[in-house]
C-alpha positions as a printed Julia matrix, in Angstrom:
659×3 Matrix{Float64}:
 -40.47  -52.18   -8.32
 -38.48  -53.94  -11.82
 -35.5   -53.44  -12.8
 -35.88  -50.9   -15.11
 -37.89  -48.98  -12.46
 -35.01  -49.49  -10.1
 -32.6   -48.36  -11.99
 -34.91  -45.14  -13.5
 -35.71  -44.4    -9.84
 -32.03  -44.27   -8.98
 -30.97  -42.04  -11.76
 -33.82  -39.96  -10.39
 -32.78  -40.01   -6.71
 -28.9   -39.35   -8.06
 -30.15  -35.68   -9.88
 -32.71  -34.75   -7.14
 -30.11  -35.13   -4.0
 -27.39  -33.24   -6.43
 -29.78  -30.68   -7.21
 -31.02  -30.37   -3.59
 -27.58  -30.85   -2.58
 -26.51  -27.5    -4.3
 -29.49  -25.51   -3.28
 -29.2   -26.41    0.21
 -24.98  -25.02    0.62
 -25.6   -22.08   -1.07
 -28.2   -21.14    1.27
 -31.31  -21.68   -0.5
 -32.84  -25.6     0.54
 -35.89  -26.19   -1.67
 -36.79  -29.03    1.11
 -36.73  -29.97    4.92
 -33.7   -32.2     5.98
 -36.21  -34.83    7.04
 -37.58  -34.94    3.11
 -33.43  -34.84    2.39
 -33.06  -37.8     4.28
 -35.48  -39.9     2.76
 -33.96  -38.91   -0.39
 -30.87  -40.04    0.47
 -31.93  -43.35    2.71
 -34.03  -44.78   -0.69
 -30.94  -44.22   -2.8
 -28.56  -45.95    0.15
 -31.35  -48.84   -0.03
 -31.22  -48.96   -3.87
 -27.45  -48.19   -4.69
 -25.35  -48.6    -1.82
 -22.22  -47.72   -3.68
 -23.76  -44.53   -6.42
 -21.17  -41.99   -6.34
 -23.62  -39.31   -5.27
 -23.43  -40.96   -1.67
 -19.83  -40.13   -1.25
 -20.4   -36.5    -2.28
 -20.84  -33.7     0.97
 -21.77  -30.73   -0.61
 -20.72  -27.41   -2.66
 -19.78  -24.28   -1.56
 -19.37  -21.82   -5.01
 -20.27  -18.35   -3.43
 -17.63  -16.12   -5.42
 -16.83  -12.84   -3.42
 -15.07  -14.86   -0.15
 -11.43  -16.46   -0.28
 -11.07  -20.13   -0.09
  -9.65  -22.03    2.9
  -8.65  -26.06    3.58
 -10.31  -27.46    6.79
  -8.04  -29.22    9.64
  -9.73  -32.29    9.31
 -11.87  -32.74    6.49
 -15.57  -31.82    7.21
 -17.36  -34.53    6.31
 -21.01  -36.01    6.29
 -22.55  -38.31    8.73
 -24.31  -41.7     8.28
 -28.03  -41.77    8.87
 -30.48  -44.04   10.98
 -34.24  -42.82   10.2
 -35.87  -45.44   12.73
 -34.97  -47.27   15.85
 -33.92  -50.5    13.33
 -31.57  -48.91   11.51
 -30.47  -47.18   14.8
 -29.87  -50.42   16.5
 -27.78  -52.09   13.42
 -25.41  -49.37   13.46
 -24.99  -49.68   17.58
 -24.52  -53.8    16.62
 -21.74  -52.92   14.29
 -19.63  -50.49   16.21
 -19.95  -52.19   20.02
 -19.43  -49.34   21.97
 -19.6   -49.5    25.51
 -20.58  -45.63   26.26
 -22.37  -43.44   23.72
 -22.42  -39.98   23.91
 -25.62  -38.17   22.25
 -25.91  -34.42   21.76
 -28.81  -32.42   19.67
 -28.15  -32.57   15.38
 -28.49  -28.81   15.37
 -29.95  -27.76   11.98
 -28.23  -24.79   10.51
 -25.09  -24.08    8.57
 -21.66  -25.51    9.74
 -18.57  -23.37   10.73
 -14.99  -24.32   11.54
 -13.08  -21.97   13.61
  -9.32  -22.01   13.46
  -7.29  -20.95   15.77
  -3.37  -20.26   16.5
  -2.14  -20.54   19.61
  -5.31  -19.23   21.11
  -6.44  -16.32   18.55
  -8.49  -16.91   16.02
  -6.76  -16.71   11.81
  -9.85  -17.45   10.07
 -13.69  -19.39   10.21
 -14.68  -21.47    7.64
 -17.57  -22.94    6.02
 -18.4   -26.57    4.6
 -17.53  -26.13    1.52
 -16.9   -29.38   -0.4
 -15.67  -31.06    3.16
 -12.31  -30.4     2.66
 -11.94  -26.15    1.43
 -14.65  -23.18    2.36
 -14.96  -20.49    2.09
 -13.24  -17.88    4.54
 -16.14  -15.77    6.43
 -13.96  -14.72    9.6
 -15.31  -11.1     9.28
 -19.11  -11.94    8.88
 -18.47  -14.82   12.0
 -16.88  -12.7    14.79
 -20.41  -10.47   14.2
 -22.03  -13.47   15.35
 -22.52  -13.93   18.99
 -20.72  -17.05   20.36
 -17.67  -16.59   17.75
 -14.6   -16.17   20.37
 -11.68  -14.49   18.92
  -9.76  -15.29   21.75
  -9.65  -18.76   23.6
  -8.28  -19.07   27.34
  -5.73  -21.3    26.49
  -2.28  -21.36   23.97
  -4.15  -24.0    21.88
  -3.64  -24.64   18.08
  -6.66  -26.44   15.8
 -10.35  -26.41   15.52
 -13.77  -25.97   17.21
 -16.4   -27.31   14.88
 -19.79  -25.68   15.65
 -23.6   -24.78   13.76
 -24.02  -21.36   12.91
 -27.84  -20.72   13.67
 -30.72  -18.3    13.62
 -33.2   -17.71   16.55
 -36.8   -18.92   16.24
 -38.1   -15.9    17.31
 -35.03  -13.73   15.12
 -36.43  -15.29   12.4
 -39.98  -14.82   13.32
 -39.56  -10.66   13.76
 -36.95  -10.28   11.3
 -36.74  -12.71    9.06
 -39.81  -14.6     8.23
 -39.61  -14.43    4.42
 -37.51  -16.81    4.41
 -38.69  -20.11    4.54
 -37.29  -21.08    7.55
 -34.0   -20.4    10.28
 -31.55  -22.42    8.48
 -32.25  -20.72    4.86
 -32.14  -17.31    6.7
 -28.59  -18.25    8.46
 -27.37  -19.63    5.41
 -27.73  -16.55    3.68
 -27.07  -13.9     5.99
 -23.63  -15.98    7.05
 -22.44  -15.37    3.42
 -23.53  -11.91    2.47
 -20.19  -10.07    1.49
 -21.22   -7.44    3.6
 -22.13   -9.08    6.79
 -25.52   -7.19    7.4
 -27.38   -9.34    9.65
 -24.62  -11.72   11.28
 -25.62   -9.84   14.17
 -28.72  -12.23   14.22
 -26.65  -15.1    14.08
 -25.73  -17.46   17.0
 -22.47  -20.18   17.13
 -22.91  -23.27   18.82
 -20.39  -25.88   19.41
 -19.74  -29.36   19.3
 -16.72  -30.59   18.03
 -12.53  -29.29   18.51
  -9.28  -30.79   17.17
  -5.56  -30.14   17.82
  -3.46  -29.37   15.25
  -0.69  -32.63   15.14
  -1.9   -33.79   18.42
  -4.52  -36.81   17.7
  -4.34  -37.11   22.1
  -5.1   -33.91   22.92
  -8.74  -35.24   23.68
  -9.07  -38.31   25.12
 -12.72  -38.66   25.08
 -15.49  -36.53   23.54
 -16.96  -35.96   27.04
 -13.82  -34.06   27.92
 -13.28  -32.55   24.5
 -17.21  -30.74   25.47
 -15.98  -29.67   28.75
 -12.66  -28.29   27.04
 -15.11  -26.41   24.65
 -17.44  -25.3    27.31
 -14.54  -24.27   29.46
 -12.87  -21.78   26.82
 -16.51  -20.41   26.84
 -18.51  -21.36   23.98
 -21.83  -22.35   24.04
 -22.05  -25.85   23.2
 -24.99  -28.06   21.91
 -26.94  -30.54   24.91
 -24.73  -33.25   25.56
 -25.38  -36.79   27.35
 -24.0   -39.84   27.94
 -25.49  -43.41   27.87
 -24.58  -46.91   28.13
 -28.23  -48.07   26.9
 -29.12  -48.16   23.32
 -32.85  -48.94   24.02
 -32.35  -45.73   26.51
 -31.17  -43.48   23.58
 -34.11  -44.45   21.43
 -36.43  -43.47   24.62
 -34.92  -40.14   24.53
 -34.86  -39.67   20.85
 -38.84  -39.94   21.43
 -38.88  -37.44   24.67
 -37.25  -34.89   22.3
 -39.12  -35.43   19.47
 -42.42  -33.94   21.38
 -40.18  -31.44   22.92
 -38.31  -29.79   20.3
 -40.87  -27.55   19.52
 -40.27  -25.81   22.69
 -36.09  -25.13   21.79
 -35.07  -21.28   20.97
 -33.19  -23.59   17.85
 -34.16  -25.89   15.28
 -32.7   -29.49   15.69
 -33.43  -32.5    13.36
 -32.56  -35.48   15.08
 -29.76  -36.73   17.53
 -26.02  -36.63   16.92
 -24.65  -40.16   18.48
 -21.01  -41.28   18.83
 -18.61  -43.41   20.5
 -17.52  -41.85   23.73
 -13.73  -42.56   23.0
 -12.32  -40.17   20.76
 -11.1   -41.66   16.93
  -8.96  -39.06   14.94
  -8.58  -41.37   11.79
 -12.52  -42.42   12.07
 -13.12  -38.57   12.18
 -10.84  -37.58    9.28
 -12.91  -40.36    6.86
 -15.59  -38.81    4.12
 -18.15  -40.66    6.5
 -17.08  -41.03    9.95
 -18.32  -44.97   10.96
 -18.08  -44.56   14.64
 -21.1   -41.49   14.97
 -24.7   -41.95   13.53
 -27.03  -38.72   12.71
 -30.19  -40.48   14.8
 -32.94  -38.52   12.64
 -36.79  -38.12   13.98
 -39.25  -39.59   12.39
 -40.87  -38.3     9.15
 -44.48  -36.41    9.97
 -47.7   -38.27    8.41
 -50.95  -36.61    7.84
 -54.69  -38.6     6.69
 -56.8   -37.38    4.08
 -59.13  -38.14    1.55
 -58.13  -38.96   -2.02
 -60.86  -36.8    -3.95
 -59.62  -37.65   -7.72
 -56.73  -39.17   -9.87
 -54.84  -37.6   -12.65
 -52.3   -39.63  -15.05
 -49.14  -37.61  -16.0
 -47.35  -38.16  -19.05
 -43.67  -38.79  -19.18
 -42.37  -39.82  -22.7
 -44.16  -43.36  -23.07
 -45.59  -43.68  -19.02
 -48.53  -42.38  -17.6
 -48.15  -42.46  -14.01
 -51.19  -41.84  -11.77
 -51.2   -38.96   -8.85
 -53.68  -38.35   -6.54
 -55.39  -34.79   -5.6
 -56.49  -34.85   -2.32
 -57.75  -32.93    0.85
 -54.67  -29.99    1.76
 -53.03  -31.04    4.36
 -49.89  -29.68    6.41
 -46.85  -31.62    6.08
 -42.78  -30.53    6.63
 -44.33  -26.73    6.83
 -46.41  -26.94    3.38
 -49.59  -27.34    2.54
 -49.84  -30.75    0.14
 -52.37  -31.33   -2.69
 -51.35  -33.89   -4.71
 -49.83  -37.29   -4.21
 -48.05  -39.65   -5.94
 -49.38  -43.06   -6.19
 -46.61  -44.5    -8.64
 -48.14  -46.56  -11.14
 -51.01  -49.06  -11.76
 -50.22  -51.79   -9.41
 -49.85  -49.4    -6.49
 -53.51  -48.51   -6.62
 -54.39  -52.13   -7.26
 -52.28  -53.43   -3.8
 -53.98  -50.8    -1.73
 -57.51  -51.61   -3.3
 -57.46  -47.82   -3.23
 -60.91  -45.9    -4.18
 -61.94  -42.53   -5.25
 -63.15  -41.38   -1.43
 -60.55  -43.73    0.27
 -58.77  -42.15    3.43
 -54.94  -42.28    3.2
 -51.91  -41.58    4.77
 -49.63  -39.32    3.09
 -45.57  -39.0     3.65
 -43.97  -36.07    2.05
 -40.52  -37.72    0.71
 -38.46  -35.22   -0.48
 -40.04  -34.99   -4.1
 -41.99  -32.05   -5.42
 -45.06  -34.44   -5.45
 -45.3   -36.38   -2.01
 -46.24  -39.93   -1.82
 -49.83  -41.82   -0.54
 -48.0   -44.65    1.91
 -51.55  -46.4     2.02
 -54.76  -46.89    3.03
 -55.14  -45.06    6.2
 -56.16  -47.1     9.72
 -59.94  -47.4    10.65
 -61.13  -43.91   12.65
 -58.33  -42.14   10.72
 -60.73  -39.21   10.49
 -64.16  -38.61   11.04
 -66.67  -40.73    9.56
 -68.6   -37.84    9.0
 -66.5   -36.49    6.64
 -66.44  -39.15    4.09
 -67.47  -39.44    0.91
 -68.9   -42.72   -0.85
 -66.53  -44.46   -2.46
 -65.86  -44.92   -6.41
 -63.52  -47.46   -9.17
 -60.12  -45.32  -10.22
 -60.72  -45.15  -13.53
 -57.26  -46.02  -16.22
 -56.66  -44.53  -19.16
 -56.96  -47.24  -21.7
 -55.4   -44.76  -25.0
 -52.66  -42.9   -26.02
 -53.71  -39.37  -25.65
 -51.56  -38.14  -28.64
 -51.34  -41.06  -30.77
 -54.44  -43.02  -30.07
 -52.7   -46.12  -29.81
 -54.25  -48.94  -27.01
 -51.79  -48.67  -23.89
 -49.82  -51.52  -22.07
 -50.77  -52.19  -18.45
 -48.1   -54.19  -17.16
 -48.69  -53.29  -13.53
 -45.74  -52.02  -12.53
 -46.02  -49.43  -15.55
 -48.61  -47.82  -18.04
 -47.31  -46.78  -21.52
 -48.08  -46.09  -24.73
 -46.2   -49.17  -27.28
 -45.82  -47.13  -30.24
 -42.23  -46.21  -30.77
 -43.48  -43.66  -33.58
 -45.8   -41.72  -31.04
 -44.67  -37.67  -31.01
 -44.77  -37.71  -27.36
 -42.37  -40.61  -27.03
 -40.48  -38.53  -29.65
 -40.25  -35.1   -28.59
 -39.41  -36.87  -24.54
 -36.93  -38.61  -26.74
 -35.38  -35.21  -28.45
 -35.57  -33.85  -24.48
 -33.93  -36.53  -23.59
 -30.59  -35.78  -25.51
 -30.29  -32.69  -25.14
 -30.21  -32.91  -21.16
 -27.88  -35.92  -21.49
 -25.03  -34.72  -23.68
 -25.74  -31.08  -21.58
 -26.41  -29.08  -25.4
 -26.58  -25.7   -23.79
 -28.71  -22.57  -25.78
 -31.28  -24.66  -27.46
 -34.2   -24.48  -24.6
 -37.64  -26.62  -24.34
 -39.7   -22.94  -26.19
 -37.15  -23.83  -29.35
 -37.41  -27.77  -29.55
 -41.05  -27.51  -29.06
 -41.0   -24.84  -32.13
 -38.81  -27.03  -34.15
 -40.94  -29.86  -33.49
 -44.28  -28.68  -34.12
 -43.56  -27.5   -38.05
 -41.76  -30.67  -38.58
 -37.99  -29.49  -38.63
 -37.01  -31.58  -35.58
 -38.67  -34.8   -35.04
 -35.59  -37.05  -34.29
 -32.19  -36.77  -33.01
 -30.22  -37.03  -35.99
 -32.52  -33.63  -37.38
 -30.78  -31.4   -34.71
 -27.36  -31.86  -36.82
 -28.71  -30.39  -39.79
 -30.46  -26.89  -38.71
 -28.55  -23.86  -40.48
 -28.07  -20.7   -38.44
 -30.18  -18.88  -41.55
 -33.53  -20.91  -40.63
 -33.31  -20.43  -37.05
 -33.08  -16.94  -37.1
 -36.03  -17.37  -38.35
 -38.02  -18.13  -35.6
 -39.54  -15.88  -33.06
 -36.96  -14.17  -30.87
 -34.45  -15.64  -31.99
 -31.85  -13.27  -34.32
 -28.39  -14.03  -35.96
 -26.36  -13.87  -33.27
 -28.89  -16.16  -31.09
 -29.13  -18.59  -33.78
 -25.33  -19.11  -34.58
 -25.32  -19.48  -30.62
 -27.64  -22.28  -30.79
 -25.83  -24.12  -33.88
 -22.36  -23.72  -32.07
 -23.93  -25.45  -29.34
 -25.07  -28.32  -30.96
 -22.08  -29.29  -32.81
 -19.73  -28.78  -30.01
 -19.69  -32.26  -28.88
 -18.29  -34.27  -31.23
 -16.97  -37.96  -29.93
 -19.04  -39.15  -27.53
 -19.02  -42.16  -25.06
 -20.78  -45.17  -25.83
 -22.9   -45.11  -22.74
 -23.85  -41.14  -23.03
 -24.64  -42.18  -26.54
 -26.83  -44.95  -25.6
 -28.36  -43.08  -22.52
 -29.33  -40.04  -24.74
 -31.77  -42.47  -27.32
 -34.15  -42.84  -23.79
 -34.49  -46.15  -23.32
 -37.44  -46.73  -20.41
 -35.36  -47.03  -17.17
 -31.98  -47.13  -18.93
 -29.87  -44.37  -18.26
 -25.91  -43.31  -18.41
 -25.38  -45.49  -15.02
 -26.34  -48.52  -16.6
 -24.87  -48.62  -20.34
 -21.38  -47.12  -18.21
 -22.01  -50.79  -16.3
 -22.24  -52.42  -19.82
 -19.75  -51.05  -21.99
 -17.28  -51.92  -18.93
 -18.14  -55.49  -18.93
 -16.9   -55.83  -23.02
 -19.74  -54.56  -24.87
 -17.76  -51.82  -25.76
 -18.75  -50.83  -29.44
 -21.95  -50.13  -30.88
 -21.57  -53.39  -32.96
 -20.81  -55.37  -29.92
 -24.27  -54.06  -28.1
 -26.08  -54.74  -31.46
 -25.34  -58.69  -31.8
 -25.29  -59.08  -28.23
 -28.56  -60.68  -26.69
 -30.48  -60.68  -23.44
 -29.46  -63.59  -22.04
 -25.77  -61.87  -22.87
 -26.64  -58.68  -21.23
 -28.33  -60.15  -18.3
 -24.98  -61.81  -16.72
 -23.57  -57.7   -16.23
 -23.64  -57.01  -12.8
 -26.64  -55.01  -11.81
 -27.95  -55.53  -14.86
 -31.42  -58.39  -14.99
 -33.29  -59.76  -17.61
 -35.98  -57.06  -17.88
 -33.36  -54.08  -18.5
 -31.36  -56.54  -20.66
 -34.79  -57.14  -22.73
 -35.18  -53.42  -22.37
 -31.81  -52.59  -24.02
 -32.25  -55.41  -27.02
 -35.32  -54.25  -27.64
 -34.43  -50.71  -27.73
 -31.15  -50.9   -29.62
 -33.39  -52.45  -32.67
 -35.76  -49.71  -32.66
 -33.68  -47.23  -32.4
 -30.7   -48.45  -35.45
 -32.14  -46.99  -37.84
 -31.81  -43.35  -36.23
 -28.68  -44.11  -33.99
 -27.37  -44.49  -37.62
 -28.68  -41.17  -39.09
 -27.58  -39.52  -36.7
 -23.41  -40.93  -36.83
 -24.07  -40.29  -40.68
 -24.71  -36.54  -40.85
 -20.49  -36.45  -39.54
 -21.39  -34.29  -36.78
 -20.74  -36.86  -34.38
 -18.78  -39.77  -33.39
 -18.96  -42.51  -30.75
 -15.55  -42.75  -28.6
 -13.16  -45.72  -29.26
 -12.66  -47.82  -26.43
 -10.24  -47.03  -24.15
  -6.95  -48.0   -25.17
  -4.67  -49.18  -22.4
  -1.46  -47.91  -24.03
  -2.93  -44.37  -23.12
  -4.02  -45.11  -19.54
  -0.06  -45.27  -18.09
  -1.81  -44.63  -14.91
  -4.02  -48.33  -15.03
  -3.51  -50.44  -11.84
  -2.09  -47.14   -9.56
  -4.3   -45.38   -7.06
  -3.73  -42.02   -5.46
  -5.21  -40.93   -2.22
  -5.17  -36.33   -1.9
  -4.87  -35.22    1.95
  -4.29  -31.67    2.8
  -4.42  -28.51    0.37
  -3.47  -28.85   -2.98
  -2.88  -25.4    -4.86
  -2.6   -25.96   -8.26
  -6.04  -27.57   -8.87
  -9.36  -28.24   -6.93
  -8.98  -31.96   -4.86
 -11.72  -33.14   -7.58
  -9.57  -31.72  -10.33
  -6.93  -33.8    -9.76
  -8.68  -36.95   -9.06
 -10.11  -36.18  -12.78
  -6.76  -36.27  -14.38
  -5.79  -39.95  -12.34
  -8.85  -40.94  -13.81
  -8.64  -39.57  -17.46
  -5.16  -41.53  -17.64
  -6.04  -45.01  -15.96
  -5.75  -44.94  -12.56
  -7.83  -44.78   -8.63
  -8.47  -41.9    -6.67
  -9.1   -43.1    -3.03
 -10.75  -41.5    -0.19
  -8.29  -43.06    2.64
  -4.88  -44.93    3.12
  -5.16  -48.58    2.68
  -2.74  -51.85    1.79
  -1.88  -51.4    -1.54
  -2.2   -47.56   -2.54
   0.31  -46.56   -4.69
   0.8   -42.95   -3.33
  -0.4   -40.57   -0.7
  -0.11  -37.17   -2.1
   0.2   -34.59    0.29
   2.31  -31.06    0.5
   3.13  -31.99    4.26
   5.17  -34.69    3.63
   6.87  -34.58    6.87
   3.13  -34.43    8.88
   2.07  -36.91   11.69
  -1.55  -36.78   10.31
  -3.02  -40.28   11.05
  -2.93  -40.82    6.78
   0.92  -40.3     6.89
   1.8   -42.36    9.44
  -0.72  -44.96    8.4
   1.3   -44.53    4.84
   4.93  -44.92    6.55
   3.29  -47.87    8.32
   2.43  -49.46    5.01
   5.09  -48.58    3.09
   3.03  -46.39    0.69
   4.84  -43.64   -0.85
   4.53  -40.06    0.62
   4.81  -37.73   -2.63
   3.85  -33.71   -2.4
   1.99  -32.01   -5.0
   5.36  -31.02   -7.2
   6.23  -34.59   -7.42
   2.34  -35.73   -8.76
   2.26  -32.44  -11.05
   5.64  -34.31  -12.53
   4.21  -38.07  -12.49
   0.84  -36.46  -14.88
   3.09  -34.42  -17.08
   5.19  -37.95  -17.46
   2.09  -40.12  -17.82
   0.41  -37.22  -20.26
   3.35  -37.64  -22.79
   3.64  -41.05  -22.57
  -0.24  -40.88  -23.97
   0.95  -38.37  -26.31
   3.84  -39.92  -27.76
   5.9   -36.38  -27.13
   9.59  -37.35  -25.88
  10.63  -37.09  -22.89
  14.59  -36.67  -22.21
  14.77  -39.14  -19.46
  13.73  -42.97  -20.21
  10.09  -42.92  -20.02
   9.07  -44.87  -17.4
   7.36  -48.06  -17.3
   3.73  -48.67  -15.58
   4.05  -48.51  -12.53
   7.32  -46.85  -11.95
   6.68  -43.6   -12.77
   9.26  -43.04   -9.72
């Protein structure tokens, strides 16, 4: 894989985890965790540090009140094979692991106050829920009463039944979309065919409470909950033994599991409380491969690409039957000295087109059932345009940048990256076909009056659509950039570029690839790629500034970020705003939102001020200042008018004393 492949690939990876991501906490997973985690394992592999990684999840079910969690729910690491396993073992050195089953359902915090339970509460975004206590004490294994005066949490997966979902619920696709969705419904119908099972508990300011997580599952076992198969070992190669003894056996469990949980047997509040706890490992199984026979090969067109993808004998993989299979590009066929006929293995990895992994092993099926082999035949010509295509391996395109297809994918393009809401792919392709809309800079001049000219459309449609495309006025340089669809260069990377200097569209247009190629991340094939594409592109980036509908943003100007150089780390509730909200408005004005306390934060903001959490007495240890949410509310409003240039009746501070 190039760069520009790379970094195309990781755009790609970023909007299919979101996307999958979204589905999957509101109940309605498009794919199996295992396809999930191969998602989210090539993206680790390919941007360790993308944003998307650091995300958990999003609850936005209206209808249910919203709640904070104890300790923030967060997600776990992943090791998809034995390798990766052992690394993380390496890294942590711990002398006594304990393992338990990664149940594969819906998580559920219970809170309780001095023994009763106050409320249950889902993921959510790791940190607030939503409140379900009504639909969770219909579930059996919800205790609304514990046996002891205790204060805090029990962390467990609400699941359905294999054979529940069998008899009663079979339409959906499987038991976690069923719980999902029955665990939310406002009314509760169905909870009844839900089941809690535990594995986690926390005391509310009382980090000791459990010394070890074996006695924290006898605590939980003892108050009466079910809780999830537990076992200790001091082996690693013994854990990956057992990983492979459940994998044949699962299929005989009343529950769906996915993999192992594994952790260090000594209890860590402050590793727990992190986004990504370091000191437990979701051990996954293995990803199912089926062999088949590769019957034919279609090319699908993307803008300028034609990528190949093979049709082959249905097989059943992750619970669906498969038909297709990507092969990637050019180069992949040519490295597997693959054949019409050819036997493969196929991996289903998350995408709505699985992947052929290679050729498969000798005796892979019957001989019997083979066919003679034949040459994959290429596409040598651009089906629209007619013009000869580029084989450079690694990619098949069409080079000419007047083709429609590369300009309607272009048009596409734009409208997905600056979000342009109303004007769907029935209207651009209507626009495009009679010649109204070829190129970017044509969308700025439609008139309400000729749109509601076209088929079901209407005045009050049409002034919709206009609104929508002159709403966004000054645009980034990057999103600008992004939205002209570069191959393989996409917000990510111009964001990576404007940062380093190349800050103005002049700067980008006299700078050179051997200038380009020294940004970070950025090589000498996406640097050629950006060159190449900022000349063919001038002329239109230029129609389009010149029809005044839009502008490109100024750099930033660091006498409006009073913020640069401070960084802000949000524990507990915050009620004015949303946790994200406010890490929004530190970065709008200059500064850092961090995930934990370290040396050098400028400010823990929390509305327990006086707490022993772990992240205020880390803070007091460090000498970082505690401030609550009244205090931070005060420091924006401070930093907002010093951006503003309103007066302020006390001396406006001075960066970095804003207290």
């Amino acid at each position: 894989m190039d760069e520009p492949q790379r970094k195309e690939r990781i755009i790609e990876l970023e909007n299919l985890i979101q996307g999958y991501q979204s589905a999957y906490y509101n109940g309605e997973a498009e794919i199996t965790d295992a396809e999930f985690d191969l998602l989210w394992d090539e993206l680790k592999q390919l941007a360790p540090d993308s944003p998307v990684l650091a995300q958990i999840g999003v609850d936005d079910i209206d209808g249910f009140p919203k709640a904070a969690h104890l300790i923030p729910m967060g997600s776990q690491d992943k090791a998809a094979d034995p390798e990766a396993f052992r690394a993380w073992t390496q890294k942590i050195q711990a002398p006594v692991y304990v393992v338990q089953f990664k149940l594969d359902g819906a998580s559920l915090e219970l809170q309780y106050e001095k023994g009763g339970l106050v409320r249950a509460v889902t993921r959510g975004d790791g940190v607030i829920g939503d409140e379900i206590t009504r639909n969770a004490l219909r579930m059996s294994g919800v205790l609304p009463a514990l046996n002891a005066d205790f204060s805090g949490g029990v962390r467990g997966e609400v699941l359905m039944p294999r054979a529940v979902w069998k008899e009663k619920h079979a339409s959906k696709a499987n038991c976690r979309n069923a719980a999902n969705g029955i665990m939310r419904r406002k009314d509760g119908a169905g909870c009844e065919d839900l089941i809690f099972l535990a594995y986690d508990a926390s005391a509310t300011g009382n980090d000791g409470f459990f010394k070890n997580e074996i006695e924290k599952i006898a605590w939980i076992r003892a108050q009466g909950f079910t809780v999830s198969e537990t076992k200790e070992f001091m082996d690693v190669e013994a854990i990956i033994a057992y990983r492979a003894i459940i994998t044949e056996t699962r299929r005989d469990l009343d529950v769906d599991i996915d993999g192992l949980v594994v952790k260090d047997r000594e209890t860590n509040m402050d590793d727990l409380r992190r986004v990504r706890p370091e000191r437990q490992i979701a051990f996954k199984f293995e990803l199912e491969t089926a062999y088949t026979v590769l019957r034919a090969v279609e090319w699908s067109e993307a803008g300028a690409t034609y990528t190949p993808v093979g049709l082959i004998d249905p097989v059943r993989l992750a619970g669906t039957t498969v038909k297709r299979a990507s092969l990637n590009n050019p180069g992949m066929i040519r490295s597997m000295n693959l054949k019409i006929g050819s036997v493969v293995s196929v991996v289903k990895r998350g995408e709505i087109i699985p992947k052929i992994e290679n050729v498969a092993p000798a005796g892979a099926l019957a001989d019997s059932d083979l066919p003679e082999e034949s040459d994959i035949a290429f596409p040598v010509s651009c089906s629209v345009c007619g013009a000869a295509l580029v084989d450079e391996d690694s990619r098949l395109y069409c080079p000419n940048p007047a083709c429609p297809k590369l300009l309607l994918h272009r048009l596409d393009k734009w409208i997905k990256v600056l979000d342009i809401r109303e004007i769907g792919e029935k209207l651009i392709r209507q626009l495009f076909s009679v010649g109204r809309v070829t190129q970017i800079h044509d969308l700025y001049t439609l008139a309400p009056e000729e749109l509601a000219a076209f088929d079901r459309m209407g005045t009050l449609s049409a002034n919709k659509v206009v609104k929508y495309i002159r709403a966004t006025r000054v645009i980034p340089l990057a999103k600008f950039i992004a939205g002209f669809d570069f191959e393989g260069v996409g917000e990510t990377i111009m964001e990576k570029v404007v940062d380093f200097g190349f800050n103005t569209l002049e700067k980008l247009r006299a700078a050179d690839a051997d200038a380009l190629a020294i940004v970070e991340g950025i090589g000498e094939v996406t640097a050629k790629t950006i060159v190449q594409g900022m000349r063919q592109a001038a002329r239109e980036m230029d129609a389009a500034l010149n029809t005044g509908v839009i502008v490109i943003a100024e750099p930033p100007d660091e006498s409006k970020q009073p913020l640069k150089g401070l960084s802000f780390c949000f524990t507990g509730e915050i009620i004015a705003m949303k946790r994200s909200q406010a890490e929004e408005k530190v970065k709008a004005l200059g500064g850092s939102p961090k995930t934990s306390v370290v040396k050098g934060l400028s400010y823990l903001v929390t509305n327990d001020t006086e707490s022993g959490s772990a992240k205020n007495k880390k803070a007091r240890d460090l000498g970082v200042p505690v401030i609550d949410e009244k205090q931070f509310l005060e420091l924006i409003d401070k930093a907002v008018k010093l951006v503003s240039g309103a007066p302020d009746p006390a001396s406006p501070p001075v960066q970095g004393e804003l207290f």
